[in-house]
C-alpha positions in Angstrom: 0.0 0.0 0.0 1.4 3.6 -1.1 1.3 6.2 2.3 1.5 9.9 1.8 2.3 11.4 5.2 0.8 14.9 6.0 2.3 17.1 8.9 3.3 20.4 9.7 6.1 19.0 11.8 9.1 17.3 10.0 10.3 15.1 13.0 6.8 13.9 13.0 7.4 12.9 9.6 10.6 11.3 9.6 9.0 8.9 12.5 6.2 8.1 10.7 8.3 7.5 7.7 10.7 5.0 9.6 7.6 3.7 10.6 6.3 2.8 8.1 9.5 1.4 6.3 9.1 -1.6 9.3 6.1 -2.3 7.8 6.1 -4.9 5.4 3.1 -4.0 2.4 3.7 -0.3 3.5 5.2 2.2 1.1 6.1 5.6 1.7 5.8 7.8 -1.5 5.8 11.3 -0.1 4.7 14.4 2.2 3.6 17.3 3.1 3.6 20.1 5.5 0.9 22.1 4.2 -2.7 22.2 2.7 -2.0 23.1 -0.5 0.9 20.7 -1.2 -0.8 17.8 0.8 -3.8 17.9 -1.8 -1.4 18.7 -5.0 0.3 15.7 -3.7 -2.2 13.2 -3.3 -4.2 14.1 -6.6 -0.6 13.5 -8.0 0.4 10.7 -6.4 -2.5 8.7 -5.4 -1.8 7.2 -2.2 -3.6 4.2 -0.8 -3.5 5.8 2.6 -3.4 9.4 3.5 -1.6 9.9 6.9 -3.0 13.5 8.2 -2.5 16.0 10.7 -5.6 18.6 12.1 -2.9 21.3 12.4 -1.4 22.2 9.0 0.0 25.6 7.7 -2.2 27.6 5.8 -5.8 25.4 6.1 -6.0 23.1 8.4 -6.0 18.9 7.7 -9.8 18.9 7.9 -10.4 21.1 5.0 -8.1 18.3 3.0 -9.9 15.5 4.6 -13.1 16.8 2.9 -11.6 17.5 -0.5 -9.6 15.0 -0.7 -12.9 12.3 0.2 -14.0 13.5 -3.0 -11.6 11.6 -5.3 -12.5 8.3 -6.8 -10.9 5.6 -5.6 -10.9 7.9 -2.3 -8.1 7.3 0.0 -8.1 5.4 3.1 -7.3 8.6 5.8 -6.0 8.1 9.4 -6.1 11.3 11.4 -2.3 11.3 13.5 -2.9 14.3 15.6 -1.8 16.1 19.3 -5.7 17.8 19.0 -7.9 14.7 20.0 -11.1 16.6 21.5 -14.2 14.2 20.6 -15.4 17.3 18.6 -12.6 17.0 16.3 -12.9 13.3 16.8 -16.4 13.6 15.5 -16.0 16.3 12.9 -13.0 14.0 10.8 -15.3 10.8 10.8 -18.4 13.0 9.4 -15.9 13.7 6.7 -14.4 10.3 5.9 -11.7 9.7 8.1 -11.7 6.2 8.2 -9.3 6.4 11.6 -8.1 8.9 14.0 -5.1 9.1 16.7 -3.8 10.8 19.5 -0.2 11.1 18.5 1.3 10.4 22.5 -1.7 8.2 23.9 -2.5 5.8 20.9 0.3 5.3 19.3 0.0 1.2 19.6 -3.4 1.5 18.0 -1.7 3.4 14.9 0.7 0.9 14.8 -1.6 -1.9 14.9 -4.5 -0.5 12.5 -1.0 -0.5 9.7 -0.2 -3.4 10.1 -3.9 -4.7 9.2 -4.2 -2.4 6.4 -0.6 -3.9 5.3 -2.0 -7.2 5.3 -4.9 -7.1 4.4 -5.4 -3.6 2.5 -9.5 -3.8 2.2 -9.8 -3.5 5.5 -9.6 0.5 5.4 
């Protein structure tokens, strides 16, 4: 499965990235740290699973979530985020997202939720 990782924050991205590389079925095929790119980059791309951060320069992640639920084949989106309030919670699965993480409290669960969508990628 090709992963696009979205965050403001490079060091986020570089863990993520490493990440991901431990995952056998998991491919890394780019980033961004910003609206605008993150959306040029996944029309251009076309990654199986969009890896998103709430807090993005410019608009914020849920304003991609919601265009980017628009493509067809739509990517599979996990929210990765430090903002977990239920109302952002809420807000991202009324718009698609098919998962969503507190970066520092559910960590395992992000881990564990790749590793079934590397297996077995019609689970998302």
């Amino acid at each position: 499965m090709k992963c696009l990782i979205v965050d403001d924050s490079i060091r986020v991205i570089e863990g993520v990235r490493a990440l991901l590389a431990s995952i056998e079925g998991l491919e890394f095929i780019g980033q961004a740290t910003n609206a605008n790119d993150a959306v040029e980059a996944i029309l251009r791309l076309k990654p199986d699973v969009v890896i998103l951060d709430i807090r993005l320069i410019g608009k914020d992640g849920m304003n991609v979530l919601e265009r980017i639920k628009k493509e067809q084949p739509p990517p599979v989106v996990i929210m990765l985020t430090n903002y977990p309030d239920p109302l952002y919670r809420k807000k991202c699965r009324e718009l698609g997202a098919e998962y969503f993480f507190d970066k520092v409290t559910e960590i395992e669960s992000f881990i564990k939720v790749l590793r079934t969508l590397a297996q077995n990628p019609s689970q998302g």
